[in-house]
N, C-alpha and C positions, 0 to 999 in steps of 0.2 A: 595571514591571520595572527599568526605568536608575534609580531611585529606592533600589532594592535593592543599588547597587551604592556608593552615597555610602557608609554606613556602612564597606563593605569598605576603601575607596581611603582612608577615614579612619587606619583600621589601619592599613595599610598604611603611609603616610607618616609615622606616629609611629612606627613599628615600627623604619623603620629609621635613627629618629636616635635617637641616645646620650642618656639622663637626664644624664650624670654628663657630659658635654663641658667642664663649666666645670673642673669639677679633673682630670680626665680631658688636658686641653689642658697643662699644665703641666706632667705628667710623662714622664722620657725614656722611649725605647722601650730602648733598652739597645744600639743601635746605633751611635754614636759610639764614637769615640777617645776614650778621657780626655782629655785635652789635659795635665795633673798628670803622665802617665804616660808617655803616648805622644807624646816631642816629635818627632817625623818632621811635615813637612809633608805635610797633607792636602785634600786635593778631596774632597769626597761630595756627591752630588744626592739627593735623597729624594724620593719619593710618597706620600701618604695618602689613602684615600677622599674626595673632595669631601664637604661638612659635605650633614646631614641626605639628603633621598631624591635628591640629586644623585650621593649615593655609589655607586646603581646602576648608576651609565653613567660615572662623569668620576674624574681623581682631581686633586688639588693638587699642583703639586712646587716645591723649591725646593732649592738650592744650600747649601753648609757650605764654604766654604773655613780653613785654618788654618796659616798661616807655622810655619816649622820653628821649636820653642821657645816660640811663642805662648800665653798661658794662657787662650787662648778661640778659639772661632771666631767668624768672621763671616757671617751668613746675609744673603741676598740672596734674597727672594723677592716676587713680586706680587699684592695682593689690592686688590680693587676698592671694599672699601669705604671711604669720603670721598673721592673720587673726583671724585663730583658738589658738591661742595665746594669742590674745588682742593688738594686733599691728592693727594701723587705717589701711586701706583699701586704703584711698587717703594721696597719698603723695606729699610732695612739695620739690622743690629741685632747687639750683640756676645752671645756665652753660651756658657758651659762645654758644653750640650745642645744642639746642632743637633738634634737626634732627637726632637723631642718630638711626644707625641702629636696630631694636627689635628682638634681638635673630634672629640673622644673616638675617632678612626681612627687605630690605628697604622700607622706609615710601615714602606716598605721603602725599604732603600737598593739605588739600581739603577745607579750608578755608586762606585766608591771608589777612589783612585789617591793613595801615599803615597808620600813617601823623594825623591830628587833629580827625577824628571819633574813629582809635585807642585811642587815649589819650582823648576823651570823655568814651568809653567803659570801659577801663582796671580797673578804680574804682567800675564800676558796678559790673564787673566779680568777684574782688575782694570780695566785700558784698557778692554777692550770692556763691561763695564758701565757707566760713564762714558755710554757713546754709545748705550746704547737706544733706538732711536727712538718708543719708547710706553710709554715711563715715565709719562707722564700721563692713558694712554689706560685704560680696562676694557670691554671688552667679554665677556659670557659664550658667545655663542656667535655669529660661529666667532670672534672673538679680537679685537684680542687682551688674551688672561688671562695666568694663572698659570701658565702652560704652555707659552705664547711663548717666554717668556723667558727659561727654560733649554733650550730646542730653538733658540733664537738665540744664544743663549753656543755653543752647541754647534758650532751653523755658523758661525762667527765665531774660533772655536777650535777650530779640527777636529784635533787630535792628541789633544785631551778623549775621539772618539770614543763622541760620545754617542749615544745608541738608548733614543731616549723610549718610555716603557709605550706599551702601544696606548689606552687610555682616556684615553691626555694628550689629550684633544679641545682644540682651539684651536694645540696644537705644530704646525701644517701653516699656520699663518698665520704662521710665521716666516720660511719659503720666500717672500711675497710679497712 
């Protein structure tokens, strides 16, 4: 009978990851600012289903900040692979698209704060990602990941007034 059940869990786990992730990843969700358009400085954090049958339970998040005027943002987020390597864990990376899709899951955005508080904040964020203290670290469960470390911007810059999804699993490892 538990023989009966491989086949099922098979489905199951290709079911719920995306064919299309490869070009799927690359495109925006349509939730950013232009940055062309909209020169206000901006903050946004974003979540996306974690990639393949992790996206049942967990999601990815990561940060968009953008100086007033700037013609791109700068994203700040953690992933764990090369890791085991010696590659940092937090990457930074400049793009007109904060928003793009994560291994074919489109993002929400669950925070967004524009106009003079943004451009009060952005310098703070800035310091306190400097001083991550697990920038070299990945762990998937309980942390720390990808989840830490906008739940630790957060506490670290508490006028951000962040309030991570509840599938952020790993954001409670930022408290320790």
């Amino acid at each position: 009978m538990k023989w009966a059940l491989v086949p099922l869990l098979v489905f199951l786990v290709f079911a719920c990851s995306n064919s299309n992730w490869r070009t799927a990843t690359r495109q925006p969700a349509g939730l950013a600012l232009n940055p062309a358009i909209d020169k206000q400085a901006t903050i946004e954090f974003y979540a996306a289903d974690a990639f393949s049958w992790r996206g049942w339970f967990a999601v990815h998040t990561w940060i968009a900040i953008k100086e007033e005027n700037a013609p791109e943002y700068t994203v700040y987020e953690v992933v764990g692979w090369g890791v085991d390597r010696g590659r940092s864990a937090l990457r930074q990376y400049k793009t007109k698209t904060p928003d793009r899709y994560w291994f074919g899951a489109k993002p929400d955005k669950f925070l967004s704060i524009q106009g003079h508080k943004a451009s009060e904040l952005i310098p703070k964020i800035e310091e306190v990602v400097k001083t991550y203290p697990y920038a070299d670290q990945y762990t998937l469960f309980p942390g720390p990941n990808s989840n830490t470390f906008p739940a630790w911007v957060g506490l670290k810059v508490p006028e951000l007034e962040v309030d991570m999804p509840f599938r952020a699993l790993g954001s409670g490892y930022a408290d320790d």
